[in-house]
N, C-alpha and C positions, 0 to 999 in steps of 0.2 A: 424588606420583602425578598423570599424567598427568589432564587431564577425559575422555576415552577410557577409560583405563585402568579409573580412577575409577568410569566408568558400568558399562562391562562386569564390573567384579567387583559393583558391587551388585546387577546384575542375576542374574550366577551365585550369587550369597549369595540372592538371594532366592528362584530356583528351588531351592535347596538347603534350602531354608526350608518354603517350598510341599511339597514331597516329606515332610517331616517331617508338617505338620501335617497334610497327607492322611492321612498313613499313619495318626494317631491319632485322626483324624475319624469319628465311628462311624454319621454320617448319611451314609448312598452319595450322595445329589444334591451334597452341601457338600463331602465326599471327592472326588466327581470334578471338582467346581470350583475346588476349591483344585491337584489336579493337572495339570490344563489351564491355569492359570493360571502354573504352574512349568512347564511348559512355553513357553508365550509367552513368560515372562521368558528362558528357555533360550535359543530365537530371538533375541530381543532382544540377548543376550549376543551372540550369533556374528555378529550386524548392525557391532558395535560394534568386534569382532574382525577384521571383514572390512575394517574402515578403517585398520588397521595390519596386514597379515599378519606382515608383519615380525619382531615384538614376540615372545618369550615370552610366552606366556599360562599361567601355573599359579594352578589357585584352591587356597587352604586357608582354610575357615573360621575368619570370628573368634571370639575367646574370645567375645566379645555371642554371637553368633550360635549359639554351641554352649552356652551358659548357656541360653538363650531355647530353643531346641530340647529342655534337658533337664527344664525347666518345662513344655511342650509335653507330651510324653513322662510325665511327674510328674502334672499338674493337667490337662490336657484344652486343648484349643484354647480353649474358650468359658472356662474359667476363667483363663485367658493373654492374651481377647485383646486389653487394654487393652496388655500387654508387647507383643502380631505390631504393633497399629499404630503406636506407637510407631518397629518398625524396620521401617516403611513397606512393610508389606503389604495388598494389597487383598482386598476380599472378607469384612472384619472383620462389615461394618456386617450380617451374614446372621445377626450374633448378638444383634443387637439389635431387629433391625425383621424385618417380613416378615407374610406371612397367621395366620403361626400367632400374632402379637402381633396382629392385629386393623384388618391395615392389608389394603385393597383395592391389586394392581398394575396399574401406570399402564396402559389402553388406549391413547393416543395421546400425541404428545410434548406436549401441554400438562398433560398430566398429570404428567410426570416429574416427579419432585420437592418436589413438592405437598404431599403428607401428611406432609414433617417440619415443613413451617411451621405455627406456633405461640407463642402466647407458654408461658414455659417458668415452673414454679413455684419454681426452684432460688434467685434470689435471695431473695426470704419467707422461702424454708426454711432458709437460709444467716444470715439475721439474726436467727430465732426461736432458732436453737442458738449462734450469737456471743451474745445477751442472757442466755441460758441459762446457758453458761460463763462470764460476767462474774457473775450473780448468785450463781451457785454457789461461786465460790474466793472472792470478795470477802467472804461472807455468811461461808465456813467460815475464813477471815484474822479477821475483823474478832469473831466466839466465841473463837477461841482468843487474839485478845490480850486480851479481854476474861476470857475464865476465869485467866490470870494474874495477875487483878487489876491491871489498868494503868487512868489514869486513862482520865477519856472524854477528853482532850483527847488522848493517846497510842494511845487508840483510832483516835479523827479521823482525825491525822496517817499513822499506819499504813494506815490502809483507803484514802486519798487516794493514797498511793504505790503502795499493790497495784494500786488501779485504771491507774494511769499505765503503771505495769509491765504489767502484764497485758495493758491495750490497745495500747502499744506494739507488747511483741511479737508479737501478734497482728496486728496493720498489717502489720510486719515480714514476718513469718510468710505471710502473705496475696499479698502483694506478689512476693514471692519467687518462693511460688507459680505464680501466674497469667505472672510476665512470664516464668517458664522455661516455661509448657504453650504460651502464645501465640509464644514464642520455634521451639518446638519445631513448633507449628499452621503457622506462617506458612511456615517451612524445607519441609515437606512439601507444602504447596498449589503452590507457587514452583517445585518441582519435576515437580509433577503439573501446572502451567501449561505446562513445558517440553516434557514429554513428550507434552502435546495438540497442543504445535504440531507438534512435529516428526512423532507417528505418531499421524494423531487414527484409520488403522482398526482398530490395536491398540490403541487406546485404546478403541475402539468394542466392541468383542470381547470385550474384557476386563468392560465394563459386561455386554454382553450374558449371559455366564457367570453371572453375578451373579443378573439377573434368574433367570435360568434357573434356577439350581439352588435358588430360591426357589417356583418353579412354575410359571412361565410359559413360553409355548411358544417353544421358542430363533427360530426363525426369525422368531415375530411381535418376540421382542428384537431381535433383531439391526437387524431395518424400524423400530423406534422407534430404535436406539441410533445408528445411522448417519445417521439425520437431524437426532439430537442435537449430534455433533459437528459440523456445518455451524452451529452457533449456539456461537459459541466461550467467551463467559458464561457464559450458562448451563449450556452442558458441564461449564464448569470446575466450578461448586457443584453439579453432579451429580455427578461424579467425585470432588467432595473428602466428599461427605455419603456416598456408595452404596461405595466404595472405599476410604475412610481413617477414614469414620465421623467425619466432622469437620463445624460449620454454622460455613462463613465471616463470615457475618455475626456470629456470637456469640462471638467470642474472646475476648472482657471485657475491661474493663481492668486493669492492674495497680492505678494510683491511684484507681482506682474501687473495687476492692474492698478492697484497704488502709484507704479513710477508711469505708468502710460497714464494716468487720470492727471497727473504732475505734471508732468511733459506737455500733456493735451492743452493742459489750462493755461500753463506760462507761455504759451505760444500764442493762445488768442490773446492773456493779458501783458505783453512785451508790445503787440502793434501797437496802443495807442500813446506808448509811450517812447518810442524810435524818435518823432519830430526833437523831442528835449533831450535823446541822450545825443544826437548827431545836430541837433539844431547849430548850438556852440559854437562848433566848427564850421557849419556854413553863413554862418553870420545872423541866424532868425530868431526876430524878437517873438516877444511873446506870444504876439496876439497871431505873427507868421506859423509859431508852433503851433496854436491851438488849432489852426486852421488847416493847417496840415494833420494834426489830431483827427479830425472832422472829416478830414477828407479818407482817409486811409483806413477811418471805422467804418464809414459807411459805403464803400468799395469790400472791405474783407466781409462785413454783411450781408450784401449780395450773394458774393461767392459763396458765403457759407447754404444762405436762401437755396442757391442755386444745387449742394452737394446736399442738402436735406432734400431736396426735388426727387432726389433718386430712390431716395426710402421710402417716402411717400408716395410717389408716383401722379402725384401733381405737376400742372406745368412750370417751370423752371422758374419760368421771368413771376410767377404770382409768388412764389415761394422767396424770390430774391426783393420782390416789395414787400413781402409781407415780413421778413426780417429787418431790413430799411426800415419800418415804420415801425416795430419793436423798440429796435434796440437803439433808432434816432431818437424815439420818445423818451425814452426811459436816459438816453442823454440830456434833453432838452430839460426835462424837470430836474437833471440833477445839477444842471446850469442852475436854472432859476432858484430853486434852494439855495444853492450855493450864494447865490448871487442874493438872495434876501439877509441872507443871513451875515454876509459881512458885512453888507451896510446897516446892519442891526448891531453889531458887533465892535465896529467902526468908530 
């Protein structure tokens, strides 16, 4: 497919898109912003049309696009709309920001943009639940080979691999992750770069709706959004934050979050196994190590209960029971497992 071709079908797939989630939009300001903006894309379309008359032009939506549409239709725009910006529609960001979350809209263009900077709480709270799921599988591995009756040094060796495994794929996992969202981030800014060069009043327009159907008065939009685009930077991390719901700056890194999801994990899955690397040395049998095991998991559970509290904003001590009774549980039957299955075995 032509790059012509190519743009004017996105563009009719995306007014064909825009029409849908109007139609299920139940707020009229965000309904009518989302049809206006199926509209523009429509324009846009026959821009692109007009440089080949030539050409057959027939749209039929794609499968994505009629899937996305039927989840639309299903679950509501606001419960879909990590799936709209994904297939790079604007206007997303009306579901996450705005007066009614607490945020003042910009008076003047130094304003714009403004209130999403921030430092953000998500890596803490991203390393608090990696330590969490290390302490918890390693904690309920290292009972159940233990309830089997295996020595401590079979214990050790076990719990040392589960941590390896576990953090592995978690790196893995993480990795994977981030470099497909950032993959995906970067594809859609790069595009939204294009399109400011080429039509920064539709691009202005488009911001403008935005603001608007958040509250503000279109015209005083339009006077901040068109002298936005004459600052081609900054436009752009307007347009990629207010339109695709995206902060350029924070795309993560893949190896960044790989060796912190690593790190996160081997650190909750190392506590339960401290009693048997240092047991040795201080003289403690088994059942001394497990119990020390036991002890040491269900203390760094709390604590952990307790630094989830903060995310949540639940009271502390409910949050440090309510991990207790998780991740003691999920201990307890990995005893008893354990523990049937060697005397089955036996």
């Amino acid at each position: 497919m032509s790059d012509s071709l190519d743009s004017w079908y996105h563009e009719k797939e995306s007014a064909w898109l825009y029409g849908r989630v109007a139609a299920y939009e139940p707020d009229p300001a965000k309904s009518r912003m989302f049809r206006q903006l199926g509209e523009a894309a429509a324009e846009q379309a026959l821009k692109w049309q007009a440089l080949d008359p030539t050409r057959q032009y027939a749209f039929t939506p794609s499968t994505r696009a009629r899937i996305v549409a039927s989840l639309v239709k299903r679950f509501g725009p606001r419960a879909t709309r990590h799936v709209l910006a994904a297939m790079k529609l604007r206007g997303i960001s009306v579901y996450t920001a705005g007066p009614s979350a607490g945020h003042d809209m910009p008076t003047s263009i130094s304003e714009v943009g403004q209130r999403h900077r921030g430092i953000s709480g998500g890596n803490l709270r991203a390393t608090v639940f990696g330590i969490n799921d290390g302490l918890v599988s390693n904690a309920a591995l290292v009972m159940g080979i233990a309830g089997a009756g295996s020595s401590p040094g079979t214990v050790l060796v076990t719990g040392v691999a589960g941590l390896l495994a576990g953090a592995l794929s978690m790196a893995a996992g993480e990795y994977v992750s981030v470099r497909s969202q950032r993959d995906m981030y970067e594809y859609q800014i790069a595009l939204e770069r294009e399109e400011l060069d080429e039509y920064p009043e539709e691009e202005a327009e488009e911001l403008a709706l935005i603001y608007a159907a958040r509250g503000m008065d279109l015209d005083k939009a339009r006077e901040i959004t068109r002298e936005l685009v004459t600052r081609p930077e900054q436009a752009l991390e307007v347009l990629a934050r207010e339109e695709l719901g995206l902060n350029p700056s924070d795309l993560g890194s893949p190896w960044g979050a790989a060796s912190s999801s690593f790190i996160a994990f081997s650190i909750g899955a190392i506590l339960p196994l401290l009693p048997f690397l240092v047991g040795p040395s201080l003289g403690l049998a088994s059942g001394g190590a497990i119990a020390w095991t036991i002890g040491i998991t269900l203390v760094s559970l709390a604590g952990i209960g307790l630094a989830i509290s903060l995310f949540t904003g639940r009271q502390a001590w409910r949050g440090a029971l309510r991990m207790v009774l998780i991740g003691g549980g999920a201990g307890v039957i990995a005893w008893l497992v354990g523990r049937l299955l060697g005397v089955a075995l036996a």
